[in-house]
Backbone as JSON, one array per atom type, in Angstrom:
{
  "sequence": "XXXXXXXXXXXXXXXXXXXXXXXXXXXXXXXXXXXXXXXXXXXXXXXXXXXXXXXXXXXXXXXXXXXXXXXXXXXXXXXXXXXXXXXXXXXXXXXXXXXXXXXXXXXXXXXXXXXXXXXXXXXXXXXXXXXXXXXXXXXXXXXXXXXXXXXXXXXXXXXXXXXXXXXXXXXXXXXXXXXXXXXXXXXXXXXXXXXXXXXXXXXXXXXXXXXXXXXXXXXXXXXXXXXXXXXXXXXXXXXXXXXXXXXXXXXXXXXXXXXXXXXX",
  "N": [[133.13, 97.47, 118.78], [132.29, 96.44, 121.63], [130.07, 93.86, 123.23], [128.52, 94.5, 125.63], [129.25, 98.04, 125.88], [127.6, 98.05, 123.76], [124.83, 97.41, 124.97], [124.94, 99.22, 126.77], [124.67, 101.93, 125.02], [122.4, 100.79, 124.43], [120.76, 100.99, 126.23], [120.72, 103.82, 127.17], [119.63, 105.33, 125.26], [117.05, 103.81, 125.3], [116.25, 104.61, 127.79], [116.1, 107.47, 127.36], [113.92, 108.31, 125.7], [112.1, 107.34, 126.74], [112.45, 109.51, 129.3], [112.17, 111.87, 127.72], [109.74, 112.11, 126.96], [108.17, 113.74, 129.26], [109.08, 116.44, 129.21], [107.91, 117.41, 127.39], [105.26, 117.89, 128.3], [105.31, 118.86, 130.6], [106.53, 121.47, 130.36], [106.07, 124.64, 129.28], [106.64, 126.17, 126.82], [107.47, 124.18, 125.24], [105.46, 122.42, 125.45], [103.0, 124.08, 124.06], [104.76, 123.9, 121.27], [104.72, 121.58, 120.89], [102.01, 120.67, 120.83], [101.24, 121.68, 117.96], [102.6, 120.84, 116.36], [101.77, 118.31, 116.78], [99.26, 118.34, 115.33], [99.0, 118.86, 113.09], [100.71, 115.99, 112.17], [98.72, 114.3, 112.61], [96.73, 114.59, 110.88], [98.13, 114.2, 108.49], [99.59, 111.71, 108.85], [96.95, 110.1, 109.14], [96.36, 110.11, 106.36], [97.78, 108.9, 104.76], [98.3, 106.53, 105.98], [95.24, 105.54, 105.26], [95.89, 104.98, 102.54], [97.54, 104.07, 101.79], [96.63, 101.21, 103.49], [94.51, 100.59, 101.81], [95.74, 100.56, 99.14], [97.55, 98.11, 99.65], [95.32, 96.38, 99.92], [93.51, 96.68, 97.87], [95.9, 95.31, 95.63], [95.72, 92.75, 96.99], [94.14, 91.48, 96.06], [91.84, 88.47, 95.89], [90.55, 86.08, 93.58], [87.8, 84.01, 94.71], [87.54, 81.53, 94.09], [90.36, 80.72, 93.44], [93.34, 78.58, 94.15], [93.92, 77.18, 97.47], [96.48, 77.47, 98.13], [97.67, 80.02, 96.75], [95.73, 81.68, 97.66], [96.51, 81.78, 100.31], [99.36, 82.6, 100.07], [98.45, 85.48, 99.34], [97.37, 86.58, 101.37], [99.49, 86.35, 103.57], [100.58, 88.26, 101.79], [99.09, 90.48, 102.07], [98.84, 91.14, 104.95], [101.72, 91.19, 105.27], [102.05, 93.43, 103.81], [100.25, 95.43, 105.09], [101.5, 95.86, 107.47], [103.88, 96.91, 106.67], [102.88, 99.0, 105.48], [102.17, 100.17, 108.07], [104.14, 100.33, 109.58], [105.69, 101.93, 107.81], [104.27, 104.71, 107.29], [104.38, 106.52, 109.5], [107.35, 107.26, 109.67], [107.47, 108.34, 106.7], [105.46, 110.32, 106.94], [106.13, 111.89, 108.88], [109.04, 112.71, 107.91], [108.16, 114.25, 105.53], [106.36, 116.77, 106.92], [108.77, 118.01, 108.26], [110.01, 118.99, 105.93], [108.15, 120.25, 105.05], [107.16, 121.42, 106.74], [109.53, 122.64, 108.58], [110.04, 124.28, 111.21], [108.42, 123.32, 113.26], [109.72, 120.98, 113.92], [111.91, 121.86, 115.16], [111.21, 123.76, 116.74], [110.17, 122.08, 118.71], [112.19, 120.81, 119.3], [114.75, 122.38, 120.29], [113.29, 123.83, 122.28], [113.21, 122.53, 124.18], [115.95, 121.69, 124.2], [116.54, 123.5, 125.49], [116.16, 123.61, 128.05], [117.71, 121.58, 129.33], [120.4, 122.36, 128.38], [120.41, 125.05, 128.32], [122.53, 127.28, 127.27], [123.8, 125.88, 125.45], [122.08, 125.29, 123.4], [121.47, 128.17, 122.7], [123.24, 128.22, 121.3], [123.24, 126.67, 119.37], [121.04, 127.88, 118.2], [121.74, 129.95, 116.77], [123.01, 129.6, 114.6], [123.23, 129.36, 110.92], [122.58, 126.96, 109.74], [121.81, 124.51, 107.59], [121.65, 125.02, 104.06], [118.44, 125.49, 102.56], [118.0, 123.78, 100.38], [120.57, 121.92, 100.26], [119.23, 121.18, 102.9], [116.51, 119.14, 101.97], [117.57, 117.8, 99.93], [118.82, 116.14, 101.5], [117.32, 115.38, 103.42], [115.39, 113.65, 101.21], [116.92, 111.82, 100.52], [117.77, 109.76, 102.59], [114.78, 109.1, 103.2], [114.69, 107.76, 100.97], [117.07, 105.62, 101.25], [115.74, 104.27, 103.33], [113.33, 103.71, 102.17], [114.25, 101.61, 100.63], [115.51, 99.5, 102.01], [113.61, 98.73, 103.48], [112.46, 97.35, 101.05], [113.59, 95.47, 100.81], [113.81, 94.27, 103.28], [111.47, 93.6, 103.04], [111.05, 91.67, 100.99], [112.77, 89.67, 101.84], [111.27, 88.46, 104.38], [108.91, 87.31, 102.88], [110.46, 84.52, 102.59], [110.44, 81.0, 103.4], [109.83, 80.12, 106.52], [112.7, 81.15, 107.83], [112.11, 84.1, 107.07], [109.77, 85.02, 107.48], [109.98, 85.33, 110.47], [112.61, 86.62, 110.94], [112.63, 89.07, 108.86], [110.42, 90.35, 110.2], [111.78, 91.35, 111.79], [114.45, 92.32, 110.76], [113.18, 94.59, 109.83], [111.93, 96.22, 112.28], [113.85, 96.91, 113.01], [115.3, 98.64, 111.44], [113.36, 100.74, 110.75], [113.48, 101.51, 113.06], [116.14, 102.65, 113.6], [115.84, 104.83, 111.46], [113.98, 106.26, 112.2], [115.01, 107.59, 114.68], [116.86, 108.83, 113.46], [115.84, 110.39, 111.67], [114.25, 111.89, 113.74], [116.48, 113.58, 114.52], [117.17, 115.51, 112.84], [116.49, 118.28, 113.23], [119.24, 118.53, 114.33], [121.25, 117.84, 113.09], [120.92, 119.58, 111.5], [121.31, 122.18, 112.08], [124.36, 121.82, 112.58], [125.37, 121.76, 110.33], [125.21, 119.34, 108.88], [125.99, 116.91, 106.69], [124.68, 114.54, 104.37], [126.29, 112.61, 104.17], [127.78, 112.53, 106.44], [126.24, 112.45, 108.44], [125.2, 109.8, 108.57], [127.19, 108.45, 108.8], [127.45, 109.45, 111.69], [125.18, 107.9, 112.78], [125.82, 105.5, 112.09], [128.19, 105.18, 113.67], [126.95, 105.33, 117.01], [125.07, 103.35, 116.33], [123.6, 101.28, 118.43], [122.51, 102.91, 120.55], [121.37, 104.7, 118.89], [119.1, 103.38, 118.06], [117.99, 101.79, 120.19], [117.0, 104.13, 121.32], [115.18, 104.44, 119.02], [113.53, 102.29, 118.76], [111.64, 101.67, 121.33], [109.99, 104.37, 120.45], [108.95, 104.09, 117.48], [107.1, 101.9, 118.04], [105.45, 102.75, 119.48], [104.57, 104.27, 117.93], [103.2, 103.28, 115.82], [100.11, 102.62, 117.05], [96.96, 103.7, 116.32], [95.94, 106.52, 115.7], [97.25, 107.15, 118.59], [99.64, 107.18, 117.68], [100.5, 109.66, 116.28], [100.55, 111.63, 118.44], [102.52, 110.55, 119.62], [104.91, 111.72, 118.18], [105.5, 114.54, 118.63], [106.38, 114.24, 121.28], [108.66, 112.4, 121.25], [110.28, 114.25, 119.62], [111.08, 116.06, 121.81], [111.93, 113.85, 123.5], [113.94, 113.79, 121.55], [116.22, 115.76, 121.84], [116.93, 115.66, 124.62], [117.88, 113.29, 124.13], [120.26, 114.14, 122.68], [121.89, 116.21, 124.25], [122.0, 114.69, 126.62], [123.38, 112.78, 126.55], [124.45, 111.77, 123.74], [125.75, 114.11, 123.36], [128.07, 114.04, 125.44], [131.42, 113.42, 126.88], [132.1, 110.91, 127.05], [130.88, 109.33, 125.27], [132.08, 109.74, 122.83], [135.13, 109.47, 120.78], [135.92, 110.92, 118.71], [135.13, 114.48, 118.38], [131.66, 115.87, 118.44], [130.71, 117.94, 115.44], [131.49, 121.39, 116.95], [130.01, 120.77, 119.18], [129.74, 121.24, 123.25], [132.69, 121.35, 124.67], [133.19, 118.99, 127.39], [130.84, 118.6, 128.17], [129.98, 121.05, 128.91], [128.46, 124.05, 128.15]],
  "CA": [[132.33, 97.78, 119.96], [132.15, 95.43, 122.5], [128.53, 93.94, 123.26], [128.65, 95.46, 127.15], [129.05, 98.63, 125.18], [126.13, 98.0, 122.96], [123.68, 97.4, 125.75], [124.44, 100.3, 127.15], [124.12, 102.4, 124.6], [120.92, 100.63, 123.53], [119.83, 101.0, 127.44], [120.77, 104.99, 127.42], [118.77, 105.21, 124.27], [115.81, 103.78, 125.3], [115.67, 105.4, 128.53], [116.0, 109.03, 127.21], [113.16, 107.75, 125.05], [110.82, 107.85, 127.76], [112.89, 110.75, 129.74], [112.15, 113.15, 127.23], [108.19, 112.63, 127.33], [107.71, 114.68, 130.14], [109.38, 117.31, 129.19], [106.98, 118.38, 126.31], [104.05, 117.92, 128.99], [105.41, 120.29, 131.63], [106.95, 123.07, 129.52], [104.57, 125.55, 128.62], [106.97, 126.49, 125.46], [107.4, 123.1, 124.46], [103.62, 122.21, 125.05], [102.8, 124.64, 122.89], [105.21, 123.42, 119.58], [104.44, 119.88, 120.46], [100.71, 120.46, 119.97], [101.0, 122.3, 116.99], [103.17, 119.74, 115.31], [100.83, 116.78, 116.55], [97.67, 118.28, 114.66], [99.27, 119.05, 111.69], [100.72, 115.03, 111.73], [97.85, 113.51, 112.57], [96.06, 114.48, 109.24], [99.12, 114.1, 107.37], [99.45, 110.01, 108.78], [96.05, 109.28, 108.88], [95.63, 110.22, 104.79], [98.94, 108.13, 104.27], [97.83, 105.07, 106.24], [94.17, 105.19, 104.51], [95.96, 105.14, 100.76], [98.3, 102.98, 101.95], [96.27, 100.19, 103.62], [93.8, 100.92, 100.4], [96.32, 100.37, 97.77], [97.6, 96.87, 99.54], [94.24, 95.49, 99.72], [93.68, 95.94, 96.32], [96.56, 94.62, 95.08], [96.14, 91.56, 97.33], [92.84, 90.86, 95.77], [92.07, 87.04, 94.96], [89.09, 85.45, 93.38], [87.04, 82.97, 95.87], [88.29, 79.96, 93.11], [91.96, 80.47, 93.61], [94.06, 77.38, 94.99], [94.35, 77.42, 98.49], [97.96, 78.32, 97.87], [97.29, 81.34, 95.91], [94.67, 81.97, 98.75], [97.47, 81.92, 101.34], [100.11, 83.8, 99.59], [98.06, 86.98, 98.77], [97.02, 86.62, 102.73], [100.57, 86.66, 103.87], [101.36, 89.46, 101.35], [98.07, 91.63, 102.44], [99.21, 91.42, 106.26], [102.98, 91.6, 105.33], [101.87, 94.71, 103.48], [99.61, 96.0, 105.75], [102.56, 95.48, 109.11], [105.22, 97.05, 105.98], [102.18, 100.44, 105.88], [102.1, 100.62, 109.56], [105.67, 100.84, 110.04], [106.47, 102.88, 106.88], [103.72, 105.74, 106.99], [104.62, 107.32, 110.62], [108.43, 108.02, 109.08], [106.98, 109.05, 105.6], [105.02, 111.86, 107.41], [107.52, 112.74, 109.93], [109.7, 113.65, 106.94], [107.44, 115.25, 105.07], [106.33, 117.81, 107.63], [110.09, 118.59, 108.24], [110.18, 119.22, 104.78], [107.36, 121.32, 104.82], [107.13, 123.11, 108.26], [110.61, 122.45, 109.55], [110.45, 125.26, 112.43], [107.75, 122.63, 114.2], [110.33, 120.19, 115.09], [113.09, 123.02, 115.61], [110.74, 124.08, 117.87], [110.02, 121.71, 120.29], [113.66, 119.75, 119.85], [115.01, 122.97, 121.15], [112.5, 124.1, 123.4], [113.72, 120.82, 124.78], [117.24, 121.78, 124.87], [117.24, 124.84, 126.36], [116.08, 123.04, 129.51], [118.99, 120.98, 129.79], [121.67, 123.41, 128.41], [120.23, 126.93, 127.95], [123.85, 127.89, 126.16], [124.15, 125.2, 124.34], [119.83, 125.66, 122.4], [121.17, 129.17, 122.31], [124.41, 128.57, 120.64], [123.05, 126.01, 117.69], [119.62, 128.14, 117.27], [122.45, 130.88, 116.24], [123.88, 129.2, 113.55], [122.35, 129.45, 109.79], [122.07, 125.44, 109.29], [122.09, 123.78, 105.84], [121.1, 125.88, 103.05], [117.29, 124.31, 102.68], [118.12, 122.4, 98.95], [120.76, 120.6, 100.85], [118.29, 120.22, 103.87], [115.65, 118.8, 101.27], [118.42, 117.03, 99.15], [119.25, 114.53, 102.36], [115.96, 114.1, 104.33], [114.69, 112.69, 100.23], [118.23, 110.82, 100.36], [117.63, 109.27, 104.22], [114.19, 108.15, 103.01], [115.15, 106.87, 99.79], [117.42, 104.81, 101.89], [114.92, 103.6, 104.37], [112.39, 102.66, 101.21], [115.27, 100.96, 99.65], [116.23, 98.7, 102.65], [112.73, 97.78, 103.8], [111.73, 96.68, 100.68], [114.81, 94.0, 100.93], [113.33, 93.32, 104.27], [109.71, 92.79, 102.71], [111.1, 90.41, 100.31], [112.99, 88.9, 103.08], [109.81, 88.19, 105.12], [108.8, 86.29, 102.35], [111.39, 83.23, 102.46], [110.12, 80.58, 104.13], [110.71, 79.98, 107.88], [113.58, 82.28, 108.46], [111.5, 85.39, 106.91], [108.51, 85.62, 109.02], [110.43, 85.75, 111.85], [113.53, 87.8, 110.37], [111.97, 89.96, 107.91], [109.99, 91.54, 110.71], [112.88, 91.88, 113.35], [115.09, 93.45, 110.1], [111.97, 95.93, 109.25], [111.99, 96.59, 113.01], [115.53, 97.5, 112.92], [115.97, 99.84, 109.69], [112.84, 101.6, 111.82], [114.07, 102.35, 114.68], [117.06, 103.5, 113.05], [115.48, 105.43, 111.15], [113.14, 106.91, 113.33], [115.85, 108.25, 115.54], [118.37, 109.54, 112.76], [114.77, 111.62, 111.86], [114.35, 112.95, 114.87], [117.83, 114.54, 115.15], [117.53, 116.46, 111.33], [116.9, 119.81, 113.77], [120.38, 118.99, 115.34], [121.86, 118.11, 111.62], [120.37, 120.66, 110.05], [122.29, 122.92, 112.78], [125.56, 121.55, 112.98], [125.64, 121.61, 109.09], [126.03, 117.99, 108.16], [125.47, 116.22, 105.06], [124.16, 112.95, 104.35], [127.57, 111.62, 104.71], [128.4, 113.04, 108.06], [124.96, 111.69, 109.15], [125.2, 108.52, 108.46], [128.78, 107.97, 110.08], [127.62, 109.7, 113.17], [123.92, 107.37, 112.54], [126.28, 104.36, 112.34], [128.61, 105.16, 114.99], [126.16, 105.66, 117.55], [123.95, 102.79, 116.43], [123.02, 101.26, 119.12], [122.09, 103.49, 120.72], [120.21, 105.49, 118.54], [118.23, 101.85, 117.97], [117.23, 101.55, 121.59], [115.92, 105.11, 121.4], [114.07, 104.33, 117.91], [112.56, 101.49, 119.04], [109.95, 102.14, 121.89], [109.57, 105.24, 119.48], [108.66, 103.39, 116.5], [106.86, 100.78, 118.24], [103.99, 103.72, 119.79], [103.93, 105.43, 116.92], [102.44, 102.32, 114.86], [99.31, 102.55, 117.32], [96.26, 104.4, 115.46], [95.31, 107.75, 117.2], [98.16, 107.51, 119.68], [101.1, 107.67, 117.25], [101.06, 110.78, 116.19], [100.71, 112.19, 119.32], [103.8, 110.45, 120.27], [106.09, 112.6, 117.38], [106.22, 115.84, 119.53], [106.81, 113.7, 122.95], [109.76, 111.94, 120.74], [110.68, 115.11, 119.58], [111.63, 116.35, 122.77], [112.44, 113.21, 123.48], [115.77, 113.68, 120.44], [116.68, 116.85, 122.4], [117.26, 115.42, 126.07], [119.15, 112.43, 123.58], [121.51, 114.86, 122.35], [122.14, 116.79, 125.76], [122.38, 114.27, 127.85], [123.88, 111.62, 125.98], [125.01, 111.95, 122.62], [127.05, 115.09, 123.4], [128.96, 113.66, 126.18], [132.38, 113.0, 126.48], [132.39, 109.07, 126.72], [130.0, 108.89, 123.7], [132.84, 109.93, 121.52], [136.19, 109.86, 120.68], [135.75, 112.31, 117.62], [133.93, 115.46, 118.76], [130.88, 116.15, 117.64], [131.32, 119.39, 115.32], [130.7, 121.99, 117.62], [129.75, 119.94, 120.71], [130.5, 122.15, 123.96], [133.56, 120.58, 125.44], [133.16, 117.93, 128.44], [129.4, 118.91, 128.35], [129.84, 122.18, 129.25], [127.59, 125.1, 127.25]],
  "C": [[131.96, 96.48, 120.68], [130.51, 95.04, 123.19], [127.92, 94.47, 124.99], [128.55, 97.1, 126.72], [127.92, 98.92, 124.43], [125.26, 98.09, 123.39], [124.18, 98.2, 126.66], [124.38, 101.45, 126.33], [122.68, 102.19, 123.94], [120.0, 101.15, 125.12], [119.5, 103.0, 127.71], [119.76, 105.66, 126.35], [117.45, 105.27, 124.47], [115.46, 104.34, 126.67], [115.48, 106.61, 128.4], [114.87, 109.16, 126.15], [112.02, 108.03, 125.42], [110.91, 109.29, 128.7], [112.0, 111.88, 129.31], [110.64, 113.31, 127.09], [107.2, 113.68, 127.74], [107.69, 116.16, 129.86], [108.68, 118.02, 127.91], [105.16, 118.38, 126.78], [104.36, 119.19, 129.91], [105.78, 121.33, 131.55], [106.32, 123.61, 128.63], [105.16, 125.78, 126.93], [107.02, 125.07, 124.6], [106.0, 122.75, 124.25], [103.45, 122.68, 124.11], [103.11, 124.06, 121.13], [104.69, 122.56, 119.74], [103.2, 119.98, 120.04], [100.44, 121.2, 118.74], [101.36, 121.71, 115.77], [102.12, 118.51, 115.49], [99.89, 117.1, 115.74], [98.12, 118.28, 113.39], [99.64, 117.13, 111.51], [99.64, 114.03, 111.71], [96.91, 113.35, 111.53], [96.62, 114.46, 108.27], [99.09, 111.72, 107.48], [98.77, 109.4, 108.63], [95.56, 109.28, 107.08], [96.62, 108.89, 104.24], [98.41, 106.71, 105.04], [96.65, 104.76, 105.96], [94.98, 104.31, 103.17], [96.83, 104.32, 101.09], [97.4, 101.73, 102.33], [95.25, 100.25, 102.5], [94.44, 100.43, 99.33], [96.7, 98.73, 98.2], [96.17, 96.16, 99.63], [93.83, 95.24, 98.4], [94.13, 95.57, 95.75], [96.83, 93.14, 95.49], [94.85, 91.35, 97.0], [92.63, 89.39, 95.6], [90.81, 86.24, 94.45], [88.99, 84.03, 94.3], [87.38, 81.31, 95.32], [89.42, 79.35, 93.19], [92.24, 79.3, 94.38], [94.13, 77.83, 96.03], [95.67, 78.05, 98.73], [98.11, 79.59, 97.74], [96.56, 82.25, 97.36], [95.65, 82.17, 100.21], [98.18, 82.61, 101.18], [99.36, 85.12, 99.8], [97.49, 86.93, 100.48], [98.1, 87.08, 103.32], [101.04, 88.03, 103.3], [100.59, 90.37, 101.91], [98.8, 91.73, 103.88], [100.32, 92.01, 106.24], [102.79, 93.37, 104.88], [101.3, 95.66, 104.49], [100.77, 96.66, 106.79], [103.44, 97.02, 108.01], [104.17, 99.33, 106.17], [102.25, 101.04, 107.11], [103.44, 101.36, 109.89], [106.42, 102.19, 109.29], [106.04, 104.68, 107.29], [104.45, 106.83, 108.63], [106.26, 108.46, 109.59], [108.04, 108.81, 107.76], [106.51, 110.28, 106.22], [105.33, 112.54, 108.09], [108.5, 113.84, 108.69], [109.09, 114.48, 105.89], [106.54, 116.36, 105.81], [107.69, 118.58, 108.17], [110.38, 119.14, 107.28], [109.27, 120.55, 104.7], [107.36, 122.2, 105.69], [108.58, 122.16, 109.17], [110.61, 122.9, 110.83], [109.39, 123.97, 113.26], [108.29, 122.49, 114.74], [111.24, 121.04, 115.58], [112.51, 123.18, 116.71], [110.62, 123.53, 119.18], [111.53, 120.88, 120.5], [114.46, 120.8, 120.69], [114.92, 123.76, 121.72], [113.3, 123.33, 124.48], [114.7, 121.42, 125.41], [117.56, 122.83, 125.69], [116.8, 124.31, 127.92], [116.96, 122.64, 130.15], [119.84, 122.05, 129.92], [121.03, 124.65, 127.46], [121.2, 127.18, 126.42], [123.91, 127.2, 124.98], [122.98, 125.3, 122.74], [120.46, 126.94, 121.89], [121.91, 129.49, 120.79], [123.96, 128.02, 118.7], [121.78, 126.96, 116.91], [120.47, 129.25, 116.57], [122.94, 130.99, 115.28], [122.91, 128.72, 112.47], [122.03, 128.13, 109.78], [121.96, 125.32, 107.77], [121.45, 124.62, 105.41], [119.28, 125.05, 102.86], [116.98, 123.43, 101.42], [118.75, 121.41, 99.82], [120.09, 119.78, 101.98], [117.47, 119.19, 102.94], [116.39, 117.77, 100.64], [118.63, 115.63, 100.02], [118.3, 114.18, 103.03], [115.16, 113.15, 102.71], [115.63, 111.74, 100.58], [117.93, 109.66, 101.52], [116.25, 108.45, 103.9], [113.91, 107.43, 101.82], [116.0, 105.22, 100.28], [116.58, 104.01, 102.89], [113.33, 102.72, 103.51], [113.24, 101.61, 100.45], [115.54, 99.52, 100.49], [115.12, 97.77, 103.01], [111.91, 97.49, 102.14], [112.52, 95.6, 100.41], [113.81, 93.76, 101.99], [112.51, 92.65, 103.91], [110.2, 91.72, 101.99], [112.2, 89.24, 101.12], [112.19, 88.26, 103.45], [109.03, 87.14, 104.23], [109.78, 85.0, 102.26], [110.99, 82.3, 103.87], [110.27, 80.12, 105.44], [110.86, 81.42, 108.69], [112.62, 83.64, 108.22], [110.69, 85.55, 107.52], [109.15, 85.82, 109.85], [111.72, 87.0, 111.89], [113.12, 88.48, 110.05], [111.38, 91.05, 108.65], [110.64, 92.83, 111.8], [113.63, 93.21, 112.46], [114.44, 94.86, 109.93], [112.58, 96.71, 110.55], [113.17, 97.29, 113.47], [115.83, 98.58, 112.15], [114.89, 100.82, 110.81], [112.72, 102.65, 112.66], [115.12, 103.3, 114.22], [116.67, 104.98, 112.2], [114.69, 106.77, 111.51], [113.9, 107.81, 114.13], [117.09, 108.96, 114.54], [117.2, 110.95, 111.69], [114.65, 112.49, 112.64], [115.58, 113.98, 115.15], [118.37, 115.35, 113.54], [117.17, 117.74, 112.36], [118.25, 119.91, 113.88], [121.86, 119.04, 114.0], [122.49, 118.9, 111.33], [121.94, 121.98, 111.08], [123.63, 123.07, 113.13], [126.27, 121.39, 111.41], [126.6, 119.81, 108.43], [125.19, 117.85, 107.7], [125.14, 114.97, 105.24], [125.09, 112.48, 105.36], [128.04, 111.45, 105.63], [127.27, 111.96, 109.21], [124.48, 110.54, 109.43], [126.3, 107.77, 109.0], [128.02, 108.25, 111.29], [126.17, 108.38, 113.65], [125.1, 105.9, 112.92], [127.2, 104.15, 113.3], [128.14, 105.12, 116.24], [124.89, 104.46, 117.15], [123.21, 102.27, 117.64], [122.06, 102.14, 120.14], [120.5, 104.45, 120.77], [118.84, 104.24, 117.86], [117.34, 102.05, 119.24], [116.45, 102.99, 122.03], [114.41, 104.88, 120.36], [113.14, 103.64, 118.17], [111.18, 101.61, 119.88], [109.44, 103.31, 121.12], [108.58, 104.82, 118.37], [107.3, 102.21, 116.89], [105.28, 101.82, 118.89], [103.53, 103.98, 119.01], [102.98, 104.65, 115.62], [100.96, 102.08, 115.78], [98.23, 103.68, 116.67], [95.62, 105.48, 116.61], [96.73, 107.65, 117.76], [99.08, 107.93, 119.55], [101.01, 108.45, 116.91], [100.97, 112.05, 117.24], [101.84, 112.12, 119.98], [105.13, 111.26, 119.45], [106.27, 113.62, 118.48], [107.12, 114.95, 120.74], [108.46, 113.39, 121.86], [110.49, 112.23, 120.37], [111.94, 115.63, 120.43], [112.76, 115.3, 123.49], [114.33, 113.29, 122.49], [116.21, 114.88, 121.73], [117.45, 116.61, 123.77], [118.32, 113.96, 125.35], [120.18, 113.13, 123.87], [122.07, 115.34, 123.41], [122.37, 116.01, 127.11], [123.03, 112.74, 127.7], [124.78, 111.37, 124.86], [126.35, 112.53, 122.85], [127.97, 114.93, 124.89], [130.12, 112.94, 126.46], [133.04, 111.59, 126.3], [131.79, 108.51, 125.94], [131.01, 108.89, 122.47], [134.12, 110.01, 121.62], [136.52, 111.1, 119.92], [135.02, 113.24, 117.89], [133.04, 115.61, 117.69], [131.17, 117.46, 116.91], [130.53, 120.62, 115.99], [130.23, 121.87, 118.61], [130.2, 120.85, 121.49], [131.81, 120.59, 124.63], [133.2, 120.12, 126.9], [131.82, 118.78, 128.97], [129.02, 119.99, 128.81], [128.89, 123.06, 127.87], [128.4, 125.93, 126.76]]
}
């Protein structure tokens, strides 16, 4: 992929990012899911970013004697930890309300779509979708992978220099990615792919789905605000897929099931 290529899928990304905002403000059916999913996350993230910033403080404890050294380290690790809670807990409770009340995001991702393409919302809400072990089997798998990678980053972040400044860009990266290959388990779940499928189409499509994750990722670490931004981001995946994803210069390989040359 050529880097002209890259920045525009990172630019189509992050504008359908903000696009899709609206569209869970001015649609009465979407309104609806989106606020039904924000209340439920907002007392799911705020328990997870208590027990989280809770557990690194106590483990970065240091008696008032310690070497200045000592006294610096466990400073660096409390913040690094703290930055590593911020970033983690939003995705942690994203996937664990998918897990638990899937129909939320179903709901407002295609609420969403039926705006764009009617046929197309009507055609995937038609179709059974993953059995719900294998749903359950790959959103643990997806954030098994995303605890697996940032805790390389975290110990990244530690190496002197390069890691402060890397460490947080890599975090910021797995993230985003992450963040946006979340958001699109309604469209998955519907098109019956597996990890494996998900992660090709996740890595084919990176950029992309980066430059969506990012301003995503990057709200949703504000206290109070981010979990108001899941539904918006929601909707947000939906106007992705429909007006981007599933279009015929996104892919050489059809998506499975995709309408042909964006038709419904």
């Amino acid at each position: 992929m050529t880097i002209k290529a890259m920045w525009t899928g990172f630019s189509q990304g992050f504008s359908a990012a903000f696009k899709g905002f609206g569209s869970a403000l001015r649609d009465k059916a979407v309104r609806q899911a989106y606020l039904q999913m924000v209340a439920v996350l907002i007392v799911v993230i705020t328990c997870l970013t208590v027990v989280g910033v809770w557990g690194v403080l106590s483990l970065t404890t240091v008696d008032g004697d310690a070497s200045w050294w000592l006294i610096a380290l466990y400073w660096a690790l409390r913040v690094a930890g703290i930055v590593l809670v911020l970033l983690v807990s939003p995705l942690v409770a994203l996937t664990g309300v998918n897990l638990l009340f899937p129909l939320l995001a179903e709901r407002v991702f295609y609420s969403t779509l039926a705006t764009i393409n009617p046929a197309r919302a009507a055609e995937l809400l038609a179709r059974p979708g993953l059995p719900l072990s294998e749903g359950v089997a790959d959103a643990l798998h997806r954030l098994a992978l995303f605890f697996g990678l940032s805790v390389l980053a975290f110990v990244f972040s530690l190496v002197p220099v390069v890691g402060s400044v890397g460490g947080p860009l890599v975090q910021a990266y797995l993230t985003s990615r992450s963040i946006a290959w979340e958001m699109l388990d309604p469209y998955f779940d519907k098109l019956g792919m597996r990890f494996d499928e998900q992660r090709h189409f996740v890595d084919k499509h990176r950029s992309t789905l980066v430059g969506f994750g990012l301003p995503v990722s990057l709200l949703m670490m504000i206290p109070i605000v981010g979990p108001m931004i899941f539904g918006l981001a929601q909707a947000s995946a939906a106007r992705l897929v429909g007006e981007v994803l599933e279009q015929p210069e996104q892919t050489s390989n059809p998506i499975p099931g995709a309408p042909i040359n964006g038709a419904g």
